[in-house]
C-alpha positions as CSV (number, residue, x, y, z in Angstrom):
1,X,0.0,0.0,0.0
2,X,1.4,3.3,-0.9
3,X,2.2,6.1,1.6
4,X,-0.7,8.2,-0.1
5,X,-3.3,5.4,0.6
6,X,-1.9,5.1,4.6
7,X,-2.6,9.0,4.8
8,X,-5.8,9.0,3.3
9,X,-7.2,6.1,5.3
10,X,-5.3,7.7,8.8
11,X,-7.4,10.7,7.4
12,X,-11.2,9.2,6.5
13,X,-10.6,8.3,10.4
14,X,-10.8,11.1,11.9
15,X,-14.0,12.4,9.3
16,X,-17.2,12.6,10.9
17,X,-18.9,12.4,8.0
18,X,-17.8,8.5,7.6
19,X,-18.6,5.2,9.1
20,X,-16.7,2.3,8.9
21,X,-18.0,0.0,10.4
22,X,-16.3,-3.7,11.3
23,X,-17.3,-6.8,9.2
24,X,-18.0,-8.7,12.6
25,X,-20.4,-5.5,13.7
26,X,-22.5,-5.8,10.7
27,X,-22.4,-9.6,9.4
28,X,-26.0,-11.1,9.7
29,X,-26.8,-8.5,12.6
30,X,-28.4,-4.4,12.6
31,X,-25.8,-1.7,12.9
32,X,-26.6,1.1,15.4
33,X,-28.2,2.9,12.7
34,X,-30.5,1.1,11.0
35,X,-33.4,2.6,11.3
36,X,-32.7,6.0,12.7
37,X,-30.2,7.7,10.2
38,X,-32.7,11.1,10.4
39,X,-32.8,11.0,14.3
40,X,-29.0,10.3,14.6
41,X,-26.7,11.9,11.7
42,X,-28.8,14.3,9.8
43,X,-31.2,15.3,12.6
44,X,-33.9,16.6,10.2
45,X,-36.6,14.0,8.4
46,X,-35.7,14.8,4.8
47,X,-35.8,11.8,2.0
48,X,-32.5,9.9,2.7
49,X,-30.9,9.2,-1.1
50,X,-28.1,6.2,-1.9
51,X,-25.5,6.2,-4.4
52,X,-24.0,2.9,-4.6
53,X,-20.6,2.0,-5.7
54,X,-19.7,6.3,-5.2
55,X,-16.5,6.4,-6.0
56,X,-14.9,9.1,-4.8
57,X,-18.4,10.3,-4.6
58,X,-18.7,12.8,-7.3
59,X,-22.3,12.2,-7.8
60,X,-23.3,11.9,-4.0
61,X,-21.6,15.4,-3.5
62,X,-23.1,17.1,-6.8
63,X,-26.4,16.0,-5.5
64,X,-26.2,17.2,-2.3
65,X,-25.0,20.8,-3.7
66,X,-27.9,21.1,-5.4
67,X,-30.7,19.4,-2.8
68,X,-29.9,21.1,0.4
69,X,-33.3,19.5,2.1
70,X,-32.1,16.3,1.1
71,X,-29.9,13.9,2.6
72,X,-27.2,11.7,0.4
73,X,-25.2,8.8,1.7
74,X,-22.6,7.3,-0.9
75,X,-21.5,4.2,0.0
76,X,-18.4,1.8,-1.5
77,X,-15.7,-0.5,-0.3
78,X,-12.7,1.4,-1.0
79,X,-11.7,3.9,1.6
80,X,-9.1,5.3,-0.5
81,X,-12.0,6.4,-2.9
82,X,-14.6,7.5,-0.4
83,X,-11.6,10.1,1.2
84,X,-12.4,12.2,-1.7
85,X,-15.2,13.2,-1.3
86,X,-15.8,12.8,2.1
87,X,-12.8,15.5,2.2
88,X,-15.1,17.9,0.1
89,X,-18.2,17.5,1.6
90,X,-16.4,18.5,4.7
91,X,-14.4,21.9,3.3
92,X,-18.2,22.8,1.9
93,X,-19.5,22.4,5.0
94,X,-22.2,20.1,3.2
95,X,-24.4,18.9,6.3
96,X,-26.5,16.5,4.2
97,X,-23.5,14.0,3.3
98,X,-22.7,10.6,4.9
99,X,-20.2,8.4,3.4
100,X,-20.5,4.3,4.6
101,X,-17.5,2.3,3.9
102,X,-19.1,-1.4,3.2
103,X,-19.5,-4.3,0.9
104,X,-23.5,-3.7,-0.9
105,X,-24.2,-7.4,0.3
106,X,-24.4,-6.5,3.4
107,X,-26.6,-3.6,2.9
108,X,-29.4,-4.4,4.8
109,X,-28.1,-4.7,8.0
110,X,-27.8,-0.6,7.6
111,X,-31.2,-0.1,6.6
112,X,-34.9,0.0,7.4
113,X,-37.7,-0.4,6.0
114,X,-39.1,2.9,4.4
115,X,-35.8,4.2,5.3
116,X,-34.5,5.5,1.8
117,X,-36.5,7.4,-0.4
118,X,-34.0,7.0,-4.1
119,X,-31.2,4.8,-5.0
120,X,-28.4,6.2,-7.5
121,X,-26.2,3.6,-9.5
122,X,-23.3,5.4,-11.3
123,X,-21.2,3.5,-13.7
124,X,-20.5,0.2,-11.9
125,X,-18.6,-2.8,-12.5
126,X,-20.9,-4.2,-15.0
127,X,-19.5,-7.6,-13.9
128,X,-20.1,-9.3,-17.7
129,X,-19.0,-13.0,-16.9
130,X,-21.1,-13.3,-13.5
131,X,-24.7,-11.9,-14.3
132,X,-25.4,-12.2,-9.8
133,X,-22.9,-9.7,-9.6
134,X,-24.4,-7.1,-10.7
135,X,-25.4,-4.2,-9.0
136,X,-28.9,-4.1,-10.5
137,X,-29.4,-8.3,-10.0
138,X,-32.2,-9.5,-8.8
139,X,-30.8,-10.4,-5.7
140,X,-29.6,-7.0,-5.5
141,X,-32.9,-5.5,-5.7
142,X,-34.5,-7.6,-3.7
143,X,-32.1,-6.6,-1.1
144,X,-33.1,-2.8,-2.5
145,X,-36.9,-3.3,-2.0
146,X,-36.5,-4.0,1.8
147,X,-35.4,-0.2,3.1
148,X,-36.5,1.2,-0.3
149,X,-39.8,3.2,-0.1
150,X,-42.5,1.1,-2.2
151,X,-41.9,2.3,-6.0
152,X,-39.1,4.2,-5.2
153,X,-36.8,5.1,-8.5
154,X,-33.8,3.0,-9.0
155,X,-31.6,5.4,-11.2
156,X,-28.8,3.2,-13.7
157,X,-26.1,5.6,-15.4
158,X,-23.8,3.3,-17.6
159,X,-21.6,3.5,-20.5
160,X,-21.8,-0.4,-20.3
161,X,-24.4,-1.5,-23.5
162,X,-24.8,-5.6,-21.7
163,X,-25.7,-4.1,-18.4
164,X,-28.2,-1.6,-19.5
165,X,-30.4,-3.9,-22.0
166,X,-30.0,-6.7,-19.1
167,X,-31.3,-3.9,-16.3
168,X,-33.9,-2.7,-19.1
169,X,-35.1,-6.6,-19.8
170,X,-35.4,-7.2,-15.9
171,X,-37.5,-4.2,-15.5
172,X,-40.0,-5.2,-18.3
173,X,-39.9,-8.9,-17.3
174,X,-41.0,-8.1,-13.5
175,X,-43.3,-5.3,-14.7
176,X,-41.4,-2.5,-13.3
177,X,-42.2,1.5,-14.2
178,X,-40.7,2.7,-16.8
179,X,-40.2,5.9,-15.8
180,X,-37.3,7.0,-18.2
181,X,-34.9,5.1,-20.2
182,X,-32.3,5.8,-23.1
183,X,-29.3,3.9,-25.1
184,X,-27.9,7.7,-25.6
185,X,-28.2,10.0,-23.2
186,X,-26.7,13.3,-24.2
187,X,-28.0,12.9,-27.9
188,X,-31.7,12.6,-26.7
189,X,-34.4,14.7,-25.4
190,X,-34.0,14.5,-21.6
191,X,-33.2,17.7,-20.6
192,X,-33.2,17.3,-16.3
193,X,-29.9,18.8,-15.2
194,X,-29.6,16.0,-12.7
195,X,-28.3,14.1,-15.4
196,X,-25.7,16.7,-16.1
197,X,-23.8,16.0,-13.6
198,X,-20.9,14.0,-14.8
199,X,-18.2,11.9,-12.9
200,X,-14.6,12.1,-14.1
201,X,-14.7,8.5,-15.7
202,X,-18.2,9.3,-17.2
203,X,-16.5,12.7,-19.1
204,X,-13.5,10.2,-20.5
205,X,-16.2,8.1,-22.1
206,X,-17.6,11.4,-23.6
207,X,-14.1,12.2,-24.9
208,X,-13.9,8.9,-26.5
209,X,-17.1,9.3,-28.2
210,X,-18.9,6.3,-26.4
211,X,-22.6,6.7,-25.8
212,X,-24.0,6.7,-22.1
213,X,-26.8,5.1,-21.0
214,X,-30.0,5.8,-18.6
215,X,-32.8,4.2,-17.1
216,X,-34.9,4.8,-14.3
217,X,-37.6,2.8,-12.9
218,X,-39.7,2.5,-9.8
219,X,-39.1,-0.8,-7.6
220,X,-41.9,-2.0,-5.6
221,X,-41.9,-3.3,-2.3
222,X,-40.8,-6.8,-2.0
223,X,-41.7,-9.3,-4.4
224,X,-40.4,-12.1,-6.0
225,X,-37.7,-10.3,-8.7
226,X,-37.0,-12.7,-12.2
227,X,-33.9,-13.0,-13.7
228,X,-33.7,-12.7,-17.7
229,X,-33.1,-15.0,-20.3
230,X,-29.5,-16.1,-20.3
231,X,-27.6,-13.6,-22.8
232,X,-26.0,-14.8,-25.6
């Protein structure tokens, strides 16, 4: 591990804005918050909002910029990435930003039901050999549609072709919403600056002239979630 990496993760200790909890603290049991991330950390009751897989958090922080009387948690597995913006939500004096350092599987040992109000997924792994992977599985959504508020919007922003027609085939198969969904983002009609907002990688696709895809649809409270046809 580099010396850069040692300082950064020495750093993301000391921010308040981060939790970190231990793999023994959350495996198959509640953390401390679950359930009362309003009362505890953002003391207010505005709409909680998850990016998963954040990155350095480019998203989480652009969102929270522009929705003070929401509240944004980004959550990923590297530290090193989360120190990012964790670091500039604290120099803006952003209120409304959490940053959880954790593996997505165990997601719902962090929240309740009801608990979170929209889910952001910004350029993920698109995990092309192992379908279960995925961060828009089925598995994964099912895990989603326990803390999610029923038919809150599931937001996918990839430049990933497979992953987008497999997430667009799931939502048709289980009879999802609809609510928005394109092959080519900035070449279409959509005009809502949320999806301005673009991460670093996401502007090096643009630069290399690949096309960026969308799709938003509502998930329902829990239900049995279908898998697709196998691809080819």
């Amino acid at each position: 591990m580099t010396k850069k990496k040692l300082q950064r993760f020495a750093e993301t200790e000391t921010f308040t804005n981060v939790i970190q909890p231990a793999f023994r603290d959350v495996f198959g049991i509640d953390f401390h918050l679950k359930g009362n991330w309003n009362r505890t950390e953002f003391k207010n009751d505005n709409p909680i909002v998850l990016e998963l897989g954040c990155g350095k958090g480019e998203y989480t922080i652009e969102l929270a910029r522009r929705y003070p009387d929401k509240n944004f948690i980004g959550i990923d597995i590297k530290g090193s990435r989360i120190w990012k913006g964790a670091k500039t939500a604290i120099s803006e004096n952003l209120k409304n930003v959490r940053f959880l350092r954790t593996r997505i599987e165990l997601i719902n040992s962090f929240f309740d039901t009801d608990e979170i109000s929209e889910i952001w997924i910004t350029f993920p792994d698109p995990q092309l050999k192992k379908k279960r992977k995925r961060l828009t599985a089925s598995r994964f959504l099912s895990r989603y549609s326990r803390f999610l508020i029923n038919n809150g919007m599931v937001h996918l922003k990839t430049d990933n072709n497979v992953l987008y027609q497999y997430t667009l085939e799931l939502a048709k198969l289980n009879h999802f919403v609809i609510r928005i969904h394109t092959s080519d983002l900035y070449h279409s009609a959509i005009t809502d600056d949320i999806l301005e907002i673009k991460t670093f990688y996401e502007r090096g696709f643009l630069e290399q002239g690949m096309n960026i895809n969308y799709l938003c649809f509502s998930l329902p409270h829990e239900k049995e979630i279908q898998e697709p046809a196998a691809e080819d």
